[in-house]
N, C-alpha and C positions, 0 to 999 in steps of 0.2 A: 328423397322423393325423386321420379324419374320426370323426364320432359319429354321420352316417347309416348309419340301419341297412341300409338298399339298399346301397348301397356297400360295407359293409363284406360283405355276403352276396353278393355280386357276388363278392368275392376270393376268397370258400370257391368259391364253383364253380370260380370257372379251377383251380384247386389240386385238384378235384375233376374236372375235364373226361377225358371217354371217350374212345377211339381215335379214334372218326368228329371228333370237335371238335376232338381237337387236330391232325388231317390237315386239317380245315377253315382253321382257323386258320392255320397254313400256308401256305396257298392262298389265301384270302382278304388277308391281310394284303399280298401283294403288289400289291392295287389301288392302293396306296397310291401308288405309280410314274405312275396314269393318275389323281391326282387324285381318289382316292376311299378315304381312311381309312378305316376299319374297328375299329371297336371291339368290344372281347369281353365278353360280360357283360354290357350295357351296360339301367341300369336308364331305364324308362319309365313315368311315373306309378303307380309301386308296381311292377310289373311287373317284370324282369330278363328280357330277352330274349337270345336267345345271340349273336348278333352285329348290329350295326346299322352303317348308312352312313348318319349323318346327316345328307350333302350331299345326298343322293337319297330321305332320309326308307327308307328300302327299312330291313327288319327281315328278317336269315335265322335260320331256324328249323331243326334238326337236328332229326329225331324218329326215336325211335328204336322200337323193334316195341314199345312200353307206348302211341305215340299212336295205335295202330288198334283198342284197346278201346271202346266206344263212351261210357264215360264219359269219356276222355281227349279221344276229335274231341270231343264236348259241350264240353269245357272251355275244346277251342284254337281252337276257333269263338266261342264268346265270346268270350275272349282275342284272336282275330283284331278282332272287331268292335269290340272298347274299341281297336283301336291304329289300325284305321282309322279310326275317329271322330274319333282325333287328326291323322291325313295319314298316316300308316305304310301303307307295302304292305308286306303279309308274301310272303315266298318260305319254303317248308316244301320240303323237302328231305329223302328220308327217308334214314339214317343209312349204306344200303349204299352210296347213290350219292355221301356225300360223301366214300368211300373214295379215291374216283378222282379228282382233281386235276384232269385237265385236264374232264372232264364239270362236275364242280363250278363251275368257273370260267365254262367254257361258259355254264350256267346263270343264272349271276350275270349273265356281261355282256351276254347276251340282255334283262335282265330289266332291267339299267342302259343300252340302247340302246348300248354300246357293240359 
């Protein structure tokens, strides 16, 4: 067992994850077939982002109707700019469309060139 504390707050989310995550999740984890893991939770310098491929650096983001308050875009716009600073491109995705599977994926592999 680990004693970071990202890590271990990473496992409360999945254990906490919403309908749209965990259909995302789902979905996602099947890149795995085209060479492209997927991790859940997955922390980035302090940070805990909801899913990340980090062969393609790419970070997806589920947001749900709480990020169109305007302190939330404030927050995830910073948050976007500390994770591209490191190489990350974010994909934000809001939480109705990651209902649907095949749009979701869509998405994704547009956004992975595939």
């Amino acid at each position: 067992m680990t004693d970071d504390p990202a890590i271990r707050h990473a496992r409360r989310l999945r254990k906490l994850a919403n309908a749209p995550e965990d259909i995302a999740w789902q979905t996602l984890r099947t890149l795995r077939d085209h060479g492209f893991p997927v991790r859940r939770q997955h922390p980035i310098n302090g940070m805990i982002v909801d899913f990340a491929i980090t062969r393609a650096s790419l970070v997806i983001e589920i947001d749900g109707g709480i990020h169109k308050l305007p302190e939330a875009r404030h927050r995830d716009e910073k948050r976007n700019q500390m994770l591209e600073s490191l190489g990350w491109t974010i994909l934000r995705i809001p939480s109705e469309a990651a209902l649907y599977p095949d749009h979701l994926m869509h998405l994704v592999q547009e956004k992975l060139g595939l």
